[in-house]
N, C-alpha and C positions, 0 to 999 in steps of 0.2 A: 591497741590493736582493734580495727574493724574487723566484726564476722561476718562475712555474705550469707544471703539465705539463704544459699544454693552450695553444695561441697562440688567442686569441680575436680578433674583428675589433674594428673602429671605431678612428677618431681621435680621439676625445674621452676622454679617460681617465673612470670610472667609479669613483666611491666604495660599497664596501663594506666589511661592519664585520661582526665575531663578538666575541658574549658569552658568556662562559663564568659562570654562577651555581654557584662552585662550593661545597662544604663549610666551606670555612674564607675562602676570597677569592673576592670578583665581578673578573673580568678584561673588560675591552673594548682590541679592538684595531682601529685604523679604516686601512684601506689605499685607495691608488689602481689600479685597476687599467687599463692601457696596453698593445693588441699583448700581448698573453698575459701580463705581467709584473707583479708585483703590488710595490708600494713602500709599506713600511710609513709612513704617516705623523705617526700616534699611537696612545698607549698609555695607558692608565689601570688603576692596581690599589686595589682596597680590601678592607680584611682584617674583614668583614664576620661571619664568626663565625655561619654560618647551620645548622652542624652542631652545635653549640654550644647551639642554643635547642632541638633538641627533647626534650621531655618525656618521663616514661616512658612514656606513652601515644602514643609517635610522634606529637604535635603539633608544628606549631611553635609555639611562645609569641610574645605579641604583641611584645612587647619586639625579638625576632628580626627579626621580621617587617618592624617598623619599622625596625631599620635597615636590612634589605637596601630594602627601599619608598624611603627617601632615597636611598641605592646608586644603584637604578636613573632614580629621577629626575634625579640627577647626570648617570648616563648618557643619560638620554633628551635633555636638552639637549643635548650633542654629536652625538645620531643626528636631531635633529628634522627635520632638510632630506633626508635619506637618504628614496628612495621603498621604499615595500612590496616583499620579496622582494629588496632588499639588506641587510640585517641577517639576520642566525639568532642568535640567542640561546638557547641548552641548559641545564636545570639537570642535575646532577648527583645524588651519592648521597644527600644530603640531602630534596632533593626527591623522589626514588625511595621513601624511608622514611616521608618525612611521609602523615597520613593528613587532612590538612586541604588539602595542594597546591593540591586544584582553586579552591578559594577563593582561596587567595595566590593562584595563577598570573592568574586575572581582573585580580586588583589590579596584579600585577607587571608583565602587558601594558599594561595604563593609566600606569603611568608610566613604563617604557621608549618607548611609543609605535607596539610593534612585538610580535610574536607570540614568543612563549616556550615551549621543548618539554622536557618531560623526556623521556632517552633512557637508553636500556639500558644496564646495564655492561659486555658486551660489544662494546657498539657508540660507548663512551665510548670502550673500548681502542682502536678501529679508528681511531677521529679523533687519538688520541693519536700512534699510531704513524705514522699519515698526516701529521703536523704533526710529528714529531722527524726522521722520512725528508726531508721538503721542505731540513730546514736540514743534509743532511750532503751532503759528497762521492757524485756519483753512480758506487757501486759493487753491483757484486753478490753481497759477503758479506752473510751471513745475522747478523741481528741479535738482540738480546736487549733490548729495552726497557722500564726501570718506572719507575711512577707513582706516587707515594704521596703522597694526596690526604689530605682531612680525613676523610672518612668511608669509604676503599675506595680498593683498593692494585691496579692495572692492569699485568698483567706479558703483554706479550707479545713475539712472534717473527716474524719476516719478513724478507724482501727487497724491495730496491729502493723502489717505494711500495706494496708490497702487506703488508698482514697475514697470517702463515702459521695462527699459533694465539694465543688471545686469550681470557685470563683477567681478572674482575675478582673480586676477594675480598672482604668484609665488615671491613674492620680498615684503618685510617687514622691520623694522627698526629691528632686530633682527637677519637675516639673510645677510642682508647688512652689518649690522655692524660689524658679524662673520668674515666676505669676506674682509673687506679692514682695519679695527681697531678694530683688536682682541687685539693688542697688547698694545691698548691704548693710541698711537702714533697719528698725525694727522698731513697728510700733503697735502697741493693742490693737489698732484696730485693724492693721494689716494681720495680725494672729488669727481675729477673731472671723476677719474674711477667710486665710487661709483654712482655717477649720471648719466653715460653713462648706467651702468647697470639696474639703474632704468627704462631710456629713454626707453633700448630695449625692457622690459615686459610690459609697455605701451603704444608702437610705436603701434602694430597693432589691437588696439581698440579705439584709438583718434581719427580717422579722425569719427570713428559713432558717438562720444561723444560731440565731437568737432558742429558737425550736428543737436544734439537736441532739439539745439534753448532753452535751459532753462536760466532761470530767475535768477535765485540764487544758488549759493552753497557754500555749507554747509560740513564742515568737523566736526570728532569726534575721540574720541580715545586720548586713553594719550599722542602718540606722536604729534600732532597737538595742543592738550590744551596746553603741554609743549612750544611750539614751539609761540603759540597763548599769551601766560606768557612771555615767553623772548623778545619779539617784544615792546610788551607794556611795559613792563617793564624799558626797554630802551628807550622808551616815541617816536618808531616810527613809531606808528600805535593806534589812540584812540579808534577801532573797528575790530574785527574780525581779521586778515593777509592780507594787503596789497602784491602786487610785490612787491612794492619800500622796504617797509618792511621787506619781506624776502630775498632779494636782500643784505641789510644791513648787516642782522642776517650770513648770507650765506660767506660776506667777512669777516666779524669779527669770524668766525670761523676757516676760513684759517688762521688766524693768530694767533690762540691754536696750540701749540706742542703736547697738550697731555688733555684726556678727562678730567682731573681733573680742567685744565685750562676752562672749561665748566661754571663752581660753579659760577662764574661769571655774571651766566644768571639767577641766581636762581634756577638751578635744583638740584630737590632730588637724594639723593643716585642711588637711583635704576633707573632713569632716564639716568644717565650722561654712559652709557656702551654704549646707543643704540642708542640718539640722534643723532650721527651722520648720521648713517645709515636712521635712519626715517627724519631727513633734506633734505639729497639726494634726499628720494624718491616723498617727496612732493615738493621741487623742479621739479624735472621730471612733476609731475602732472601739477603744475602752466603751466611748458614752454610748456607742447605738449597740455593741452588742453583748451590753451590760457584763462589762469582765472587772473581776474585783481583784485580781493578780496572774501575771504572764510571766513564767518561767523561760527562764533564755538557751534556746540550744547555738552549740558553735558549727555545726552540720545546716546544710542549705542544700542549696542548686547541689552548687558542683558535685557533692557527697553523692545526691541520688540521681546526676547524672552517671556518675562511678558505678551504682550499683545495677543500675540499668545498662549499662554496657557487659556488665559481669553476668544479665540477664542471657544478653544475647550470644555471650558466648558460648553460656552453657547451654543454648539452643533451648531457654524458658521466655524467650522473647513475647513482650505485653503485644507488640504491632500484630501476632497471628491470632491472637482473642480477641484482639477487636475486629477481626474482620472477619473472623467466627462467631463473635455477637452481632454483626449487623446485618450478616446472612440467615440467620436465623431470625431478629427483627422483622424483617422485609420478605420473609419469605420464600428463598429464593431456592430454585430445586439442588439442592444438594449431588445428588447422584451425577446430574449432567454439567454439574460445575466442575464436579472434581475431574472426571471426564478429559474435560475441555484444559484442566489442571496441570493435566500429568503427560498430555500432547504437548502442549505451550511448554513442560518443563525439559520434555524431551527435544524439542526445537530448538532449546536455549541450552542447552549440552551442549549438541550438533554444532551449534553455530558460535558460542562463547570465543572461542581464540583466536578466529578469523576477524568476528564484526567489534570486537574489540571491547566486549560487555562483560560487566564487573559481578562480581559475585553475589552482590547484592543485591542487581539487578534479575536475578533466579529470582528471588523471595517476589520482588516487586512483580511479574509477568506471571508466578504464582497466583498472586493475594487477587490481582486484577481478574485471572481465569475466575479466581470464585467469586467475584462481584459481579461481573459483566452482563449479567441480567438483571441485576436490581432492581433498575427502572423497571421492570414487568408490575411491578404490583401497584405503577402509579397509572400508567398507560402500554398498552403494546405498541400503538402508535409513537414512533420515534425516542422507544423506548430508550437506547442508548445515550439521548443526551438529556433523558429525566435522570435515570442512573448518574450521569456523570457530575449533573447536579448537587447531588445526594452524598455523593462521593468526597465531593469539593471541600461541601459544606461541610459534613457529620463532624462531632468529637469522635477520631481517632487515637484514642492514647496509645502512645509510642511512636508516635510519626512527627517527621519534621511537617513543612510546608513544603518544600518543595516533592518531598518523597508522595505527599498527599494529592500532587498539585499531577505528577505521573502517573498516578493511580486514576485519577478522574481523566486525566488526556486518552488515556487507554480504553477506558472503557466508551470513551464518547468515542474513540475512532476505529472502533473494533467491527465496526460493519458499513456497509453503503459506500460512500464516496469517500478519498481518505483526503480532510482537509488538513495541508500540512502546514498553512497558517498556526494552526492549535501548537507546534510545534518550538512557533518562536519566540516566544517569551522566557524559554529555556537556556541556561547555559547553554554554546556552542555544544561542546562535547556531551553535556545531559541532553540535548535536543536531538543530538545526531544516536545516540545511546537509544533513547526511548524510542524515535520512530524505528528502529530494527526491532525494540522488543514488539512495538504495535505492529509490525509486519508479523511476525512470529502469532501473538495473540491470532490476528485475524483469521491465520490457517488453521491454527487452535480448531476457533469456533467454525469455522466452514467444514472442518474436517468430519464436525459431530453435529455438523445441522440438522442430520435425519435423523436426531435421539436414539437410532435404534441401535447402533454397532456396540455389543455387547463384547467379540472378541479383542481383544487388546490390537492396538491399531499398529501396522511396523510401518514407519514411513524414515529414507533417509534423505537426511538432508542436507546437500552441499554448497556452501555459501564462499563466495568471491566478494569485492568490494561495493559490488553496485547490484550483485546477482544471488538470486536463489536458485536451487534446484531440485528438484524434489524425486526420486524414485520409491514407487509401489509395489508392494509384491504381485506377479505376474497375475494377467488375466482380473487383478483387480478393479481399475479403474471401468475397464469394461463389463464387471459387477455391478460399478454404483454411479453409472452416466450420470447424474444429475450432480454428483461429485464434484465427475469430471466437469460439467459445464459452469457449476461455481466457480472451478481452477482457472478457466479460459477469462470469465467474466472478470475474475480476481488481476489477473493479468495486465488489463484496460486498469481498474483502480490502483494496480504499484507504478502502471507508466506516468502517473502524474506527480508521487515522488520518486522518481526517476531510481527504481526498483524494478530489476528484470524477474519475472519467474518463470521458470521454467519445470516440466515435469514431465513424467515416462512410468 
């Protein structure tokens, strides 16, 4: 049994489920959650090969395509009974690469049945470490944890369940292995290439890693268990991967011809394409950040995807401290953000059932009120799209990309002209979702342009498909003419996304 760190209420135990689409395997893992406690109940892996089909044009090819498409239909009949917002499903560095994504990801949620995010590689690190922390002893030595995935290698460091520092690198046992034994072939000095390449992607984060002073670590991920099974197996290591170990493993491989010469170690099918590649790259990791033994957890991704979703139910969600760390970073007035917070939330009541916006979309038109001045501490000139910069860019831990990518469209179009270009690189329905919530925002901020309205503001709001409407309480607007004249002006800026407003 998994514990959460969190005790949540209800008697009725609570099915949630985390997919991991990763480079080389789709992982689904479906739990019960009970009184804080989550009980894994199943598990599904398929070796799906999704880093594998892209092209040199970063596509993915259809062949790819289709089988992850069956993957997740597999998986969606196990999630079908599951409601909305118990599932999260992340893709990975694959998906991060691909320049077709948005296209698959439409297809990908139609047969999952359930919403799919790519997320960052540093923020891939933070769920990694958050999911190997859940399955150890709880202590408070300082950790070292890696990842070596199919297409990008996650090393990071922390305590207890927190990530301290969290690197993700461009080099996987998939992508390696493309690069030196496509062909199936295996010779030193193709090894000794692949491991030079390794070296170079984590030459210029070791010496920080190397400096952390941690206590233990800890590797995960199929190519490490793999790797962790052939050691032992071989009977030269009774615990976790030694040097000496893989040192062994590392000569006795130079001397396979060919990957099939592998079988040997005891690897399965779908294992023997890529191990060499992922040998190399944990090689590299041993020799630059001088590790003399790596203890193996069977907990990765999906585990602290699970427990982050267990985060947010319990309304301990990481996505509102980061954008309460970065307000505080940058400086940004507090009092008139929140303000502008709790108008914007009120908008998004009023208008949720009509314009057709998701619950999640509250948080999002939330988190944006208290960024939306950001930019002030780099320029006030065109301040909104320094901010939306900032936005784009920053490590937010807990956010997908896309959710990051609404966050910054918001804040860039939350004043002045409204470009509704910004709009279209969005899903259909996410494009059409966000410009309602950027209309909503912008009344937000117009409404508290004169800092000074300390009374709590009543404004209601009634919204039709292409219309707004807005009622004051009486003799109001004729209190705060310059208001009113923002409201007229605002007018001229929705007729260009074809947004009426209207008010009284």
């Amino acid at each position: 049994m998994l514990t959460a760190a969190t005790p949540l209420g209800g008697d009725a135990p609570q099915s949630i489920a985390a997919v991991d689409l990763g480079s080389n395997s789709f992982h689904l893992i479906v739990a019960q959650l009970h009184h804080g406690d989550l009980s894994v109940i199943d598990r599904l892996r398929e070796p799906v090969r999704l880093g594998a089909g892209l092209d040199r044009k970063k596509r993915l090819a259809p062949d790819a395509q289709q089988r992850a498409l069956q993957c997740l239909e597999r998986f969606g009949q196990r999630l079908r009974d599951l409601p909305v917002g118990s599932v999260r499903a992340v893709g990975t560095n694959a998906l991060r690469q691909a320049r077709n994504s948005a296209e698959f990801l439409a297809s990908a949620e139609a047969a999952l049945g359930h919403p799919v995010e790519i997320i960052a590689g540093r923020e891939e690190a933070r769920l990694i470490y958050l999911g190997v922390a859940h399955g150890l002893e709880a202590r408070d030595e300082r950790r070292l944890v890696v990842d070596i995935g199919g297409g990008s290698t996650e090393i990071i460091t922390g305590s207890g369940f927190e990530a301290k520092h969290r690197e993700s690198l461009h080099v996987g046992c998939v992508s390696l292995s493309r690069l030196y034994f496509t062909d199936g072939r295996i010779k030193k000095k193709r090894i000794l290439r692949a491991e030079l390449a390794a070296k170079l992607a984590i030459q210029p984060v070791a010496a920080m890693f190397r400096h952390q002073a941690w206590h233990r670590a800890i590797g995960c991920s199929g190519t490490i268990r793999a790797i962790r099974d052939a050691v032992q197996g071989q009977g030269w290591c009774k615990r976790g991967i030694t040097r000496n170990a893989l040192e062994k493993l590392r000569e006795a491989v130079m001397q396979c011809a060919h990957i099939e010469d592998l079988r040997s170690f005891g690897l399965g099918e779908d294992r023997l394409a890529v191990f060499p590649g992922g040998l190399a790259v944990l090689c590299g990791v041993f020799n630059l950040l001088d590790i003399a033994r790596i203890d193996v957890s069977s907990q990765a991704l999906r585990e602290g995807v699970l427990y982050d979703l267990v985060g947010r139910i319990a309304h301990t969600d990481v996505r509102g401290g980061s954008v309460k760390s970065i307000v505080k970073r940058w400086a940004v007035d507090e009092e008139h953000a929140q303000c502008v917070a709790e108008t914007a939330s009120s908008l998004f009541q009023q208008t949720a059932a009509v314009w057709e916006l998701e619950e999640g979309d509250g948080e999002i038109i939330h988190w944006a009120a208290l960024l939306h001045e950001i930019g002030l501490l780099i320029a006030h000139n065109q301040y909104h799209k320094h901010g939306a910069y900032v936005v784009a860019n920053a490590d937010l831990s807990g956010f997908s990309r896309r959710e990051q990518a609404v966050l910054a469209i918001l804040v860039r179009t939350h004043r002045r002209k409204l470009p509704a270009p910004e709009f279209a690189d969005l899903p259909k329905s996410a494009g059409r979702r966000a410009l309602r919530l950027c209309v909503l925002l912008r009344l937000a901020v117009l409404l508290h342009r004169g800092r000074e309205l300390s009374e709590s503001l009543q404004v209601t709001a009634t919204p039709s498909e292409q219309a707004l409407h807005l009622r004051f309480p009486p003799g109001w607007l004729e209190r705060h003419p310059l208001t009113k004249a923002g409201l007229e002006q605002e007018q001229a800026y929705l007729e260009s996304a074809e947004v009426s407003l209207g008010f009284e």
